[in-house]
PDB file of N, CA, C and O in Angstrom:
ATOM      1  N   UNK A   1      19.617 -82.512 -42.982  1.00  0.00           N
ATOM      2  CA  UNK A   1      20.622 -83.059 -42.100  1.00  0.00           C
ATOM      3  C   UNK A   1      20.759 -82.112 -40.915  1.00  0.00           C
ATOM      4  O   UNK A   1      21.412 -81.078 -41.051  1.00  0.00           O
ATOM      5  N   UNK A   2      20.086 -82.463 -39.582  1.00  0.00           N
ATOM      6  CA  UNK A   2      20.623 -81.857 -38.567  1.00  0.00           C
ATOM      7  C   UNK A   2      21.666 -81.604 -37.966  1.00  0.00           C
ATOM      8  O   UNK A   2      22.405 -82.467 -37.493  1.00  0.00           O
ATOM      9  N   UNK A   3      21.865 -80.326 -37.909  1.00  0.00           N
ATOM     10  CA  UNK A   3      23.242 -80.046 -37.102  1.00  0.00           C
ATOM     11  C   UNK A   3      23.077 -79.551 -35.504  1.00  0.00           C
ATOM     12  O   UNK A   3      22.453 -78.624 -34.989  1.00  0.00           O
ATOM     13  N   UNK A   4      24.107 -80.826 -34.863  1.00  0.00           N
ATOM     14  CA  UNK A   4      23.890 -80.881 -33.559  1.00  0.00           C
ATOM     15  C   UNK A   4      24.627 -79.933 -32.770  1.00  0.00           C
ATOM     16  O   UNK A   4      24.328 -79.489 -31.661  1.00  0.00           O
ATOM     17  N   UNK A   5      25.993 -79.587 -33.743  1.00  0.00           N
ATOM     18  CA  UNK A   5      26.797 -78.840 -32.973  1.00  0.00           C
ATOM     19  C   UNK A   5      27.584 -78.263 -33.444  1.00  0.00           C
ATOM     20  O   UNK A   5      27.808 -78.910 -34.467  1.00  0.00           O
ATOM     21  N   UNK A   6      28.171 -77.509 -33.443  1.00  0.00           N
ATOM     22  CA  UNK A   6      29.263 -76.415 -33.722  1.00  0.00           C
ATOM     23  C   UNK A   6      30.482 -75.744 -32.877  1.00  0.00           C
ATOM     24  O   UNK A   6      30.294 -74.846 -32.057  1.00  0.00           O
ATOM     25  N   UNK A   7      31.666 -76.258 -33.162  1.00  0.00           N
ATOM     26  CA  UNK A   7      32.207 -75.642 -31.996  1.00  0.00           C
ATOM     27  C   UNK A   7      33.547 -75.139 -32.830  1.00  0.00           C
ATOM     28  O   UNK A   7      33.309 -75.398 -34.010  1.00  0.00           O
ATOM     29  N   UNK A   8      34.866 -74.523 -32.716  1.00  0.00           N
ATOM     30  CA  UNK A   8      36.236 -74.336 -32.981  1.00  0.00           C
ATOM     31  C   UNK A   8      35.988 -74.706 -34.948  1.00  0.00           C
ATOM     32  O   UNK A   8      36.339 -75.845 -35.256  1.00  0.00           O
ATOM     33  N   UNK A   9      35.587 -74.062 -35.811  1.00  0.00           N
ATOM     34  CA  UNK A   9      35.156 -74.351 -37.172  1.00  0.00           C
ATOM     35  C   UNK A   9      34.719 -75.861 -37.438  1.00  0.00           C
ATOM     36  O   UNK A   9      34.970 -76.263 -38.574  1.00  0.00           O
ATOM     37  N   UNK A  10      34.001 -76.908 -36.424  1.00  0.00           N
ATOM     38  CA  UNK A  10      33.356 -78.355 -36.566  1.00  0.00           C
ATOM     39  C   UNK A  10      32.596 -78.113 -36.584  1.00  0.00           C
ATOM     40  O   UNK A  10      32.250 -77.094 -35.985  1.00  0.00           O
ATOM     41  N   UNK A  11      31.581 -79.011 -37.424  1.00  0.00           N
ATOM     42  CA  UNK A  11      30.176 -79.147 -37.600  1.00  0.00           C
ATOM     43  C   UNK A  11      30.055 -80.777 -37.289  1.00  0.00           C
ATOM     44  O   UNK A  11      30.754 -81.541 -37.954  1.00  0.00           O
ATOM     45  N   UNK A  12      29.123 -81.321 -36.226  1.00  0.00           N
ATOM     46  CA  UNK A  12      28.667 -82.050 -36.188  1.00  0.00           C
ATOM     47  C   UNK A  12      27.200 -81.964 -36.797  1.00  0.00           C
ATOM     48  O   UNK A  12      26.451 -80.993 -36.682  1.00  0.00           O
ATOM     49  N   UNK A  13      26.862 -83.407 -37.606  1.00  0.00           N
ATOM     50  CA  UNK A  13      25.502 -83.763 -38.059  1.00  0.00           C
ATOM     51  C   UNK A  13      25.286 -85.056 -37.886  1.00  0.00           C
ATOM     52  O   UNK A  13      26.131 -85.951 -37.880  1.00  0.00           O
ATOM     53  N   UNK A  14      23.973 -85.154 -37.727  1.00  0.00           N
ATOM     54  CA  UNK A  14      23.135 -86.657 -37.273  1.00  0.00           C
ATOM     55  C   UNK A  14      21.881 -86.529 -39.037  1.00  0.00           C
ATOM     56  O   UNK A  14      21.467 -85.458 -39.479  1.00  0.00           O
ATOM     57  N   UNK A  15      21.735 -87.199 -39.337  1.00  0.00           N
ATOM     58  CA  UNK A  15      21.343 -87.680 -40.464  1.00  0.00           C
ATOM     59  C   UNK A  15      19.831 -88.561 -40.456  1.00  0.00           C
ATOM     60  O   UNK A  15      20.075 -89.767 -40.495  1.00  0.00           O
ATOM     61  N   UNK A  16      18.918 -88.381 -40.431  1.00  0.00           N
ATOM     62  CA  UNK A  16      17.771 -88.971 -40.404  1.00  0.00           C
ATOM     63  C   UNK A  16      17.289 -90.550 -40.314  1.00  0.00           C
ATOM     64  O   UNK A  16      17.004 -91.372 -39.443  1.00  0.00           O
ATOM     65  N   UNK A  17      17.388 -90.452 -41.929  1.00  0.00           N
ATOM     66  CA  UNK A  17      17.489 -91.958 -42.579  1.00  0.00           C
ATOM     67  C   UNK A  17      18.759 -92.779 -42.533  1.00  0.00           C
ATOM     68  O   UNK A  17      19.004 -93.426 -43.552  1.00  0.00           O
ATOM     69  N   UNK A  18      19.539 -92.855 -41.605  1.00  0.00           N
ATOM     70  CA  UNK A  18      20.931 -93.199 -41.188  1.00  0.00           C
ATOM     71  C   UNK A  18      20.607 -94.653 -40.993  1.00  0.00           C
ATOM     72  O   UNK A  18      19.487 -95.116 -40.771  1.00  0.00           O
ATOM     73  N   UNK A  19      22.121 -95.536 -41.144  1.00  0.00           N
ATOM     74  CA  UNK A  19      21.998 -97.187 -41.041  1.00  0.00           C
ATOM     75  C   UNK A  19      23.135 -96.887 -39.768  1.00  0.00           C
ATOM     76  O   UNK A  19      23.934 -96.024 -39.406  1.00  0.00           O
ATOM     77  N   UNK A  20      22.518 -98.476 -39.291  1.00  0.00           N
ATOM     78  CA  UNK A  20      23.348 -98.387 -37.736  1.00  0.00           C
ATOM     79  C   UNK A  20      24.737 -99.259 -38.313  1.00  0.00           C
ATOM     80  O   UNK A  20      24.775-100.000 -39.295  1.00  0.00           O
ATOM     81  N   UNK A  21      25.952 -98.881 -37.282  1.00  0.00           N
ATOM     82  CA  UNK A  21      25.331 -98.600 -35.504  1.00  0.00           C
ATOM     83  C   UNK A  21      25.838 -97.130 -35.910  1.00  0.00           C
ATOM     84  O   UNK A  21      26.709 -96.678 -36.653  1.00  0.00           O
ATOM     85  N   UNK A  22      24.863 -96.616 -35.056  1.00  0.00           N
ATOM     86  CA  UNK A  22      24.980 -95.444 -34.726  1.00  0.00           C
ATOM     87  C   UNK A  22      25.921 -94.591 -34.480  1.00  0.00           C
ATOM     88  O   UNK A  22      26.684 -94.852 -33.550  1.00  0.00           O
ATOM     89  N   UNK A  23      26.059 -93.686 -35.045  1.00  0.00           N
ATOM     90  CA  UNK A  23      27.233 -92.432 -35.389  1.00  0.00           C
ATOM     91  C   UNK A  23      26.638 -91.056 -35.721  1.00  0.00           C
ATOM     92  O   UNK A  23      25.472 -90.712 -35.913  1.00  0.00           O
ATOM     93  N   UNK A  24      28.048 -90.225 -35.731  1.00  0.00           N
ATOM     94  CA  UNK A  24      27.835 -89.277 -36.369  1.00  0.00           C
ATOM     95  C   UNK A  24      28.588 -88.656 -37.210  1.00  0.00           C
ATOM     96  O   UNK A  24      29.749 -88.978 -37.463  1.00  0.00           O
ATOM     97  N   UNK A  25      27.869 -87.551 -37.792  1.00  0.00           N
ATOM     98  CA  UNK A  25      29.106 -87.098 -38.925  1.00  0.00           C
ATOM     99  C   UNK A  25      29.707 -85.902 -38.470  1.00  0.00           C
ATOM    100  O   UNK A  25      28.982 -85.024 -38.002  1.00  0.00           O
ATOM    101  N   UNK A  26      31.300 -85.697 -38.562  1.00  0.00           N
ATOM    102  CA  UNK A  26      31.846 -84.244 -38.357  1.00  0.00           C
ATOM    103  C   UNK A  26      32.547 -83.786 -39.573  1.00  0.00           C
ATOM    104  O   UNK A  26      33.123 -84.633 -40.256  1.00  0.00           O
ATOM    105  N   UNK A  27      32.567 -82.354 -39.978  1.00  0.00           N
ATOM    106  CA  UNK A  27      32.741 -81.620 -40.963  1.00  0.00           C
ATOM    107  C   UNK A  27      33.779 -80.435 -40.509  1.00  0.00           C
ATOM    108  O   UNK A  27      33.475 -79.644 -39.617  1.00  0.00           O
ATOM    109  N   UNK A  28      34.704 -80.397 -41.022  1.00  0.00           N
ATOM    110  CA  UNK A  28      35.766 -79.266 -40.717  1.00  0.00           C
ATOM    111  C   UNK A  28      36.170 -78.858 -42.171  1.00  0.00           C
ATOM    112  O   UNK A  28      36.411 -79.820 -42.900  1.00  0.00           O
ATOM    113  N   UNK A  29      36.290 -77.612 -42.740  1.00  0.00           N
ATOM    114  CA  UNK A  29      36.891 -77.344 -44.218  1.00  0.00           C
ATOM    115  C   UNK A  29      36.342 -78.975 -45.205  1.00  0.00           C
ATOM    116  O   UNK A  29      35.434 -79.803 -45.136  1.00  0.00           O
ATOM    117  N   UNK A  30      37.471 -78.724 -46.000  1.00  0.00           N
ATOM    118  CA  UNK A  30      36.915 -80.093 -47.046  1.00  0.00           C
ATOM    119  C   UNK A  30      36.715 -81.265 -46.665  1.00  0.00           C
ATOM    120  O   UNK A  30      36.080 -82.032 -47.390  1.00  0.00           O
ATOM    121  N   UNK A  31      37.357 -81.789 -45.080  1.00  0.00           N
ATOM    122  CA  UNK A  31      37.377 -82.625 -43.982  1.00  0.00           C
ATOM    123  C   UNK A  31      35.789 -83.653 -44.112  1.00  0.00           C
ATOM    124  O   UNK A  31      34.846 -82.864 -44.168  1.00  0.00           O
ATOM    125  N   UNK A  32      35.437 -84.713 -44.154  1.00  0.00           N
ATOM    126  CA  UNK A  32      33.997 -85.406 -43.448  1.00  0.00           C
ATOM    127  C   UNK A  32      34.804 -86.714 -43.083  1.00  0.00           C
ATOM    128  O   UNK A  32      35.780 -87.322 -43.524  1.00  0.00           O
ATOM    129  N   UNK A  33      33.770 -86.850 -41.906  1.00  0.00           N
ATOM    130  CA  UNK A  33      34.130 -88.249 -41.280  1.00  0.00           C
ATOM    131  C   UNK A  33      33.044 -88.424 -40.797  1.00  0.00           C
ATOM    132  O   UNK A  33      32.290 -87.478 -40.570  1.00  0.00           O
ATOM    133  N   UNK A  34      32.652 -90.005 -40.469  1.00  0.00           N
ATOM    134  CA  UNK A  34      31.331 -90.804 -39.834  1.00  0.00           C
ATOM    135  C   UNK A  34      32.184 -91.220 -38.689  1.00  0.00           C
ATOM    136  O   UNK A  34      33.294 -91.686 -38.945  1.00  0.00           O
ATOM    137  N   UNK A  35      31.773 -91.101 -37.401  1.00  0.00           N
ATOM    138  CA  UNK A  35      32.567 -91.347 -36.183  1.00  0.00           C
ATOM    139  C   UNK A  35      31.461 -92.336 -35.301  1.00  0.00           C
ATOM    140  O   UNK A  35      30.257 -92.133 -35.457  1.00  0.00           O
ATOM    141  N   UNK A  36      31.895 -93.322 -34.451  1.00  0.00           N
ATOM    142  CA  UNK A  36      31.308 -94.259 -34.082  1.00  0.00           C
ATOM    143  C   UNK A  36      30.298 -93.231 -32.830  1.00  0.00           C
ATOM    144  O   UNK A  36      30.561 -92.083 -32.471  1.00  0.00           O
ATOM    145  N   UNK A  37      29.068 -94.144 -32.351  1.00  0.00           N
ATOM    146  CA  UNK A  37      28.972 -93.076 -31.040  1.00  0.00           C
ATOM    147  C   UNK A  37      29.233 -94.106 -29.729  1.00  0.00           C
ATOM    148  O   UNK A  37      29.455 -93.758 -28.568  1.00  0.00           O
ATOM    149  N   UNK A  38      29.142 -95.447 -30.251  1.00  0.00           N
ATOM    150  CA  UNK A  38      29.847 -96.226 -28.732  1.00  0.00           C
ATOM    151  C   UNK A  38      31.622 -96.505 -29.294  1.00  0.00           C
ATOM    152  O   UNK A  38      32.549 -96.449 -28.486  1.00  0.00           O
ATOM    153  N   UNK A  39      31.748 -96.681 -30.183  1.00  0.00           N
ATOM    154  CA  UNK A  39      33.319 -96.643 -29.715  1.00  0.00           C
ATOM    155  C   UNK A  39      34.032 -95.414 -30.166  1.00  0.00           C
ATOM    156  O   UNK A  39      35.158 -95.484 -30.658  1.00  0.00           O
ATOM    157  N   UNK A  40      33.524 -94.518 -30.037  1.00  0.00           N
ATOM    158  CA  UNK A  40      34.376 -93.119 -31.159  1.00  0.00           C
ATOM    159  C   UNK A  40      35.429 -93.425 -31.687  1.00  0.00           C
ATOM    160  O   UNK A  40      36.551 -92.934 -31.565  1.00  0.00           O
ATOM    161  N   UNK A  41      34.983 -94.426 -32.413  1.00  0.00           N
ATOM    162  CA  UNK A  41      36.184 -94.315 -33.630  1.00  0.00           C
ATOM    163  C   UNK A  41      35.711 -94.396 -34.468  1.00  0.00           C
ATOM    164  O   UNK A  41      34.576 -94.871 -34.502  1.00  0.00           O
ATOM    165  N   UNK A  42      36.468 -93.892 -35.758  1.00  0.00           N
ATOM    166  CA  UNK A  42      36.571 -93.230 -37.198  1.00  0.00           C
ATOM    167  C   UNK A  42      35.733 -94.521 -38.118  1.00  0.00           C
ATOM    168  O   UNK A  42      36.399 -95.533 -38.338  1.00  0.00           O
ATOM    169  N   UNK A  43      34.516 -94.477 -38.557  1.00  0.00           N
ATOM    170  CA  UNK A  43      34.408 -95.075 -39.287  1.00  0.00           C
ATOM    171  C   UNK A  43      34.353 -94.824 -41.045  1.00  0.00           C
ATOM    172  O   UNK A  43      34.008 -95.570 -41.961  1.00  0.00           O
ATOM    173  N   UNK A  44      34.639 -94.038 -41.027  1.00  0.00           N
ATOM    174  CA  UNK A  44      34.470 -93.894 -42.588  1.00  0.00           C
ATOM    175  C   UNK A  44      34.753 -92.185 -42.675  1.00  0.00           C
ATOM    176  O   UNK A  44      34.246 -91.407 -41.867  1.00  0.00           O
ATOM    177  N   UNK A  45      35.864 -91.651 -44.065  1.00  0.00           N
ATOM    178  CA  UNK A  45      36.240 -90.327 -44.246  1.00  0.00           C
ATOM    179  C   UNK A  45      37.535 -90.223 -43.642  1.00  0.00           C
ATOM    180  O   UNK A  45      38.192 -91.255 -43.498  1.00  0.00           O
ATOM    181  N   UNK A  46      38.047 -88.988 -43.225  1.00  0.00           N
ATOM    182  CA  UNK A  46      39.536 -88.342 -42.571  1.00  0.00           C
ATOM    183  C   UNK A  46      39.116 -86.967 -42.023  1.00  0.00           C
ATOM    184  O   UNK A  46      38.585 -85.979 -42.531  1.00  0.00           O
ATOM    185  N   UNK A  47      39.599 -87.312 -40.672  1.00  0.00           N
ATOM    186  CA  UNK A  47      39.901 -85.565 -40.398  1.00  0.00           C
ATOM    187  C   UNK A  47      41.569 -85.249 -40.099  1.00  0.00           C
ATOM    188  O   UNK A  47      42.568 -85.968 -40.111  1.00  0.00           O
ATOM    189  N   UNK A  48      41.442 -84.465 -39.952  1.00  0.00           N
ATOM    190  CA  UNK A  48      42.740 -83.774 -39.250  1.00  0.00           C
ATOM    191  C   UNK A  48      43.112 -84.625 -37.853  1.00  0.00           C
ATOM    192  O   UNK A  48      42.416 -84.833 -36.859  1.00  0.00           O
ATOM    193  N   UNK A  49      44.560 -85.057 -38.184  1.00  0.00           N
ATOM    194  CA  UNK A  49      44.549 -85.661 -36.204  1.00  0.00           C
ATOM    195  C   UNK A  49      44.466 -84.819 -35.234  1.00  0.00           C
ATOM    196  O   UNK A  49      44.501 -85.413 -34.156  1.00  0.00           O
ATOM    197  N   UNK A  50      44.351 -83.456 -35.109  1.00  0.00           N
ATOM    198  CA  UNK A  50      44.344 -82.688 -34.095  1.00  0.00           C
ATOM    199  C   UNK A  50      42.387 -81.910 -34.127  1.00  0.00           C
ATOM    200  O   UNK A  50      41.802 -81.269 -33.254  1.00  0.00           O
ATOM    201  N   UNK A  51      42.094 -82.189 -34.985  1.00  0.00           N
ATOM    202  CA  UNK A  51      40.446 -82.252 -35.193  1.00  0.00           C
ATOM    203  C   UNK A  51      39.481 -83.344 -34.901  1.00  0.00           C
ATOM    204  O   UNK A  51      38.267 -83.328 -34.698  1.00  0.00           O
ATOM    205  N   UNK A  52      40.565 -84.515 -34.945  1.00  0.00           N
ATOM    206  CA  UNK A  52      39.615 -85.496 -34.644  1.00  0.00           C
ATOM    207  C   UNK A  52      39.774 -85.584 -33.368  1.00  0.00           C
ATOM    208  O   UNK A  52      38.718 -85.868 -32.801  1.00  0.00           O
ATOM    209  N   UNK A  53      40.733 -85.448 -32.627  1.00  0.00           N
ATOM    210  CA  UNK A  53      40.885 -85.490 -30.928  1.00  0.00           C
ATOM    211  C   UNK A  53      40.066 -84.496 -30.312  1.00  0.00           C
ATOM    212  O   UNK A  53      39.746 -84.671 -29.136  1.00  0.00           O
ATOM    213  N   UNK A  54      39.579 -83.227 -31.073  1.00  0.00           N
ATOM    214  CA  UNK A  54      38.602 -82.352 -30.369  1.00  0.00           C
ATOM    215  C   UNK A  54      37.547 -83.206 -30.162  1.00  0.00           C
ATOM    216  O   UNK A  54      36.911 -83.436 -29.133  1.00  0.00           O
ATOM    217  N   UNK A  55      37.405 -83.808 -31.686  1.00  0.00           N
ATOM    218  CA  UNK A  55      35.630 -84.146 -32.305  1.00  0.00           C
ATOM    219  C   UNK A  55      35.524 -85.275 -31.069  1.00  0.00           C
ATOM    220  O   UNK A  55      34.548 -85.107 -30.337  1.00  0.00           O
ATOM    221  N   UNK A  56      36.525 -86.564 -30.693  1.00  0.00           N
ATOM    222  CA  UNK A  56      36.760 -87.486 -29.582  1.00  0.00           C
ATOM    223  C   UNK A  56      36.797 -86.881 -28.053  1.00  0.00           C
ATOM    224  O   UNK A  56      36.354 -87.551 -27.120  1.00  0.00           O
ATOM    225  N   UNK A  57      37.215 -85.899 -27.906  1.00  0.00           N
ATOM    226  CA  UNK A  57      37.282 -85.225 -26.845  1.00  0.00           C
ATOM    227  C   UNK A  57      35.563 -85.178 -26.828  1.00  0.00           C
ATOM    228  O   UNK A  57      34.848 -86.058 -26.347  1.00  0.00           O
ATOM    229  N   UNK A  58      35.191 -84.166 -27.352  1.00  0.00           N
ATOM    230  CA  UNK A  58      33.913 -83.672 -27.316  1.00  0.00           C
ATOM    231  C   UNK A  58      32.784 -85.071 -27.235  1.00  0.00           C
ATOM    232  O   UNK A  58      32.085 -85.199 -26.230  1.00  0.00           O
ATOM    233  N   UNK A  59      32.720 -85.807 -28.081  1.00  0.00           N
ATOM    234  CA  UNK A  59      32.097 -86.848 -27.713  1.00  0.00           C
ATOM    235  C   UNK A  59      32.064 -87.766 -26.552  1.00  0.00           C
ATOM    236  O   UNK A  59      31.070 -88.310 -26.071  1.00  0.00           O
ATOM    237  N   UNK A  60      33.283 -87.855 -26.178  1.00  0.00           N
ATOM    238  CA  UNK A  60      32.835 -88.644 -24.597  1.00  0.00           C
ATOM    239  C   UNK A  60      32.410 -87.831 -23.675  1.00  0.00           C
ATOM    240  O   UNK A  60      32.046 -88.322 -22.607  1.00  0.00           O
ATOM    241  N   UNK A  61      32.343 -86.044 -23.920  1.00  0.00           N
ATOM    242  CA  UNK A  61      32.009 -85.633 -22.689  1.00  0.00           C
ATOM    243  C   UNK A  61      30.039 -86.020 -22.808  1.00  0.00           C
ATOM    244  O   UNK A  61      29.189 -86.230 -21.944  1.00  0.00           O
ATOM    245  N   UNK A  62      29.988 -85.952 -24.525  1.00  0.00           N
ATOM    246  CA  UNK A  62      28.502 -86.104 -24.928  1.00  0.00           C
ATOM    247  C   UNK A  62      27.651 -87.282 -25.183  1.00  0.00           C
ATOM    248  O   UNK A  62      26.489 -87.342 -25.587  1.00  0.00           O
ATOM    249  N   UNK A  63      28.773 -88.515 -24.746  1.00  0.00           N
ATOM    250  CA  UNK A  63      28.427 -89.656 -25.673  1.00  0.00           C
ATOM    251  C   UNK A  63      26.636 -90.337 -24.955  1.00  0.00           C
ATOM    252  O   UNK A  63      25.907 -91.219 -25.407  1.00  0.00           O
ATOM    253  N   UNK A  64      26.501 -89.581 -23.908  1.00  0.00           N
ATOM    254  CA  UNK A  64      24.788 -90.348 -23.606  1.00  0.00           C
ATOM    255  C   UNK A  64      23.917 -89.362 -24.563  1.00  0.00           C
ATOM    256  O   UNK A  64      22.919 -89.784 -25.147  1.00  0.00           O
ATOM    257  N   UNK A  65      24.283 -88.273 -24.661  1.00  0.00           N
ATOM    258  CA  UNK A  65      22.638 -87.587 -25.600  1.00  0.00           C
ATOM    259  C   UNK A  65      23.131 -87.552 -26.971  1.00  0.00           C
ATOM    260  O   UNK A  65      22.307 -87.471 -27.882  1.00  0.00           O
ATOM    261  N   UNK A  66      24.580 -87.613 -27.265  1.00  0.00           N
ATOM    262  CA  UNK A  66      24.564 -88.306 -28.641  1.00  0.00           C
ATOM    263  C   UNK A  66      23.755 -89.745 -28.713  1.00  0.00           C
ATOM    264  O   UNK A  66      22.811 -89.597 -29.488  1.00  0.00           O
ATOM    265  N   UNK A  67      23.788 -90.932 -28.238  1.00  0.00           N
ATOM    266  CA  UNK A  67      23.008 -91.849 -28.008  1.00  0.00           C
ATOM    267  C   UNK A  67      21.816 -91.513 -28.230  1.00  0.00           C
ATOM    268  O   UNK A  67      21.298 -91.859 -29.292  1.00  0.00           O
ATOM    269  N   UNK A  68      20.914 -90.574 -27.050  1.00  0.00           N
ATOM    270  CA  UNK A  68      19.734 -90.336 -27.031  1.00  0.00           C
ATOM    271  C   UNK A  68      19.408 -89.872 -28.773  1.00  0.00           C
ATOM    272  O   UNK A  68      18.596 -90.465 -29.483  1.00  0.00           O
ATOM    273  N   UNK A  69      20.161 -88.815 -29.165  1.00  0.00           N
ATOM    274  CA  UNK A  69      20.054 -87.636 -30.115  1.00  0.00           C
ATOM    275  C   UNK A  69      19.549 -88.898 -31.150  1.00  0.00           C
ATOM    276  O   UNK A  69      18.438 -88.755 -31.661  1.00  0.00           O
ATOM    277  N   UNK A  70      20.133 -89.820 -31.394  1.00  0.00           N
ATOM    278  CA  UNK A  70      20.580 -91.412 -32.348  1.00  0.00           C
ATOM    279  C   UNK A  70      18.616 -91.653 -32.551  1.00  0.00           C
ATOM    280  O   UNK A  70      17.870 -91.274 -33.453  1.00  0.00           O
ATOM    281  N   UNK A  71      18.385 -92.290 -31.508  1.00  0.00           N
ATOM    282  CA  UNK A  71      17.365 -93.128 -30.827  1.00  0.00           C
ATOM    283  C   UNK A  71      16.461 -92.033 -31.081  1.00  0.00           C
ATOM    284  O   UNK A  71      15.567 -92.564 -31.741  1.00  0.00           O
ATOM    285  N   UNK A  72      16.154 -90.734 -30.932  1.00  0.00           N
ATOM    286  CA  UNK A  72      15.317 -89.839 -30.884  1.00  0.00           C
ATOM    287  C   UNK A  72      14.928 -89.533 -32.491  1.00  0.00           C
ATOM    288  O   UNK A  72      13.802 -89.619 -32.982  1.00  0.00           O
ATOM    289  N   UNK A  73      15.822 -89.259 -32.979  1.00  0.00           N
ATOM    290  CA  UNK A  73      15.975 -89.024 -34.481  1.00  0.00           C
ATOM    291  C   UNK A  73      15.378 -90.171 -35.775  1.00  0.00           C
ATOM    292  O   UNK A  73      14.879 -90.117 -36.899  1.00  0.00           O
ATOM    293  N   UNK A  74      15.699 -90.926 -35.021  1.00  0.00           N
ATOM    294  CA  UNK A  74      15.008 -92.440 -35.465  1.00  0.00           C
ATOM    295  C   UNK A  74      14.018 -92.674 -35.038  1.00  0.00           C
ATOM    296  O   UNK A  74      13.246 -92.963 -35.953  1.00  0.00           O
ATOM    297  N   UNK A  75      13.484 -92.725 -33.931  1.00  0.00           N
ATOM    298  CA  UNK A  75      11.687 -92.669 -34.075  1.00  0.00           C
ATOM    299  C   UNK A  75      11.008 -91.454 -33.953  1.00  0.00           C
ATOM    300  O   UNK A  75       9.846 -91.583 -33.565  1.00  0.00           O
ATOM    301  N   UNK A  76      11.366 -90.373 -34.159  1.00  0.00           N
ATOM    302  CA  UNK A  76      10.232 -89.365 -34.435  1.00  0.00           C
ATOM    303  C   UNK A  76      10.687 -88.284 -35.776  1.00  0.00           C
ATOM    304  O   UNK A  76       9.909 -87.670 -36.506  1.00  0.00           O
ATOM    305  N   UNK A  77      12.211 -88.286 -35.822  1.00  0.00           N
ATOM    306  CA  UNK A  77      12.826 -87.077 -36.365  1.00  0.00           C
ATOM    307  C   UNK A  77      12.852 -85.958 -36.050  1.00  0.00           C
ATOM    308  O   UNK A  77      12.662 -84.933 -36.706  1.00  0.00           O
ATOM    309  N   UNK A  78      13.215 -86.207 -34.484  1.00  0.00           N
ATOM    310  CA  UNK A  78      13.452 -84.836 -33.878  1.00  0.00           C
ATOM    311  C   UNK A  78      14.630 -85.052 -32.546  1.00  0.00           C
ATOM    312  O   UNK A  78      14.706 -86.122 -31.942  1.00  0.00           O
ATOM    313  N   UNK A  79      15.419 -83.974 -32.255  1.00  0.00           N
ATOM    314  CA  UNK A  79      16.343 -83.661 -32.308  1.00  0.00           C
ATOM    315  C   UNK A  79      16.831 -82.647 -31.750  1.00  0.00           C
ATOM    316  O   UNK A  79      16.682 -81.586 -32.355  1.00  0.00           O
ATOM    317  N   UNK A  80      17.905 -82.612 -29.818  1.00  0.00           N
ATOM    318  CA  UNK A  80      18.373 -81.576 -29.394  1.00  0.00           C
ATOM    319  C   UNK A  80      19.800 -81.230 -29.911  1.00  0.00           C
ATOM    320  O   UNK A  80      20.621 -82.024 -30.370  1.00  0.00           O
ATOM    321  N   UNK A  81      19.932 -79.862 -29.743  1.00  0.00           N
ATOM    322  CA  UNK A  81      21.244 -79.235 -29.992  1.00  0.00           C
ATOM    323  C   UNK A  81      21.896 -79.559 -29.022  1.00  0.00           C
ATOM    324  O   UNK A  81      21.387 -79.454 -27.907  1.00  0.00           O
ATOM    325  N   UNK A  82      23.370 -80.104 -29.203  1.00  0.00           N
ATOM    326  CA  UNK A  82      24.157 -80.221 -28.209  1.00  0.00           C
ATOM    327  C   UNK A  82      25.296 -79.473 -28.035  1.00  0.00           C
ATOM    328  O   UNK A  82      26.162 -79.283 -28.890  1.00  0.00           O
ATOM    329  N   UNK A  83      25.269 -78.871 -26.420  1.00  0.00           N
ATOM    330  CA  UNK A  83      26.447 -78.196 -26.184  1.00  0.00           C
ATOM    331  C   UNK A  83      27.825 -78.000 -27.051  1.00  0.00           C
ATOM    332  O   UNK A  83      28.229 -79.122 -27.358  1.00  0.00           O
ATOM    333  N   UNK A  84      28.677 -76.989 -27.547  1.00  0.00           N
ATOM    334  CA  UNK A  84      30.072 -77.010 -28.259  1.00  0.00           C
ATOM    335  C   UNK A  84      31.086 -77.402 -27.158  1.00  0.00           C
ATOM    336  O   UNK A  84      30.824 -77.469 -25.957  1.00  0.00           O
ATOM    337  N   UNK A  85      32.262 -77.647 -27.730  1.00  0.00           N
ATOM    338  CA  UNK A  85      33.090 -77.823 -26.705  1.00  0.00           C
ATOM    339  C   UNK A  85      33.505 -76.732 -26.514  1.00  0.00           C
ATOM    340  O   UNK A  85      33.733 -75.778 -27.258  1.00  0.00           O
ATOM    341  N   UNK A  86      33.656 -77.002 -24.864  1.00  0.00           N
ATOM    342  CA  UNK A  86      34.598 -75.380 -24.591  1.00  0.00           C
ATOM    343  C   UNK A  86      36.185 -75.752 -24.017  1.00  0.00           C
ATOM    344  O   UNK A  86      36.980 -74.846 -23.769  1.00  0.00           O
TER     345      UNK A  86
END
């Protein structure tokens, strides 16, 4: 499971063999959630409401190479690191 990002104790991961539509997963302490990547919203799990507004924050600043990251990962299995939030 690739990890795309890391920022404020989050772990974002993108997942290989993944079913659409396309998302990703974020990880904080015992925390997982599957988060949309066109509508960032919560599809599946719980975070923290003040964790998930980072993880939302952070995604719209990323939401085209999360896309790409999606699409890339799926036909070759490969995969850039994306910026943390600052």
């Amino acid at each position: 499971m690739p990890e795309i990002s890391r920022f404020l104790g989050i772990v974002i991961y993108m997942y290989f063999n993944e079913h659409n539509p396309p998302h990703f997963h974020a990880e904080y302490n015992e925390y997982k959630a599957s988060i949309s990547i066109k509508t960032l919203g919560l599809m599946e799990g719980k975070l923290p409401s003040k964790v998930m507004s980072l993880v939302v924050e952070w995604a719209q600043e990323h939401q085209s190479e999360l896309l790409k990251n999606w699409e890339e990962i799926k036909k070759t299995g490969k995969y850039h690191k994306i910026q943390p939030l600052v």
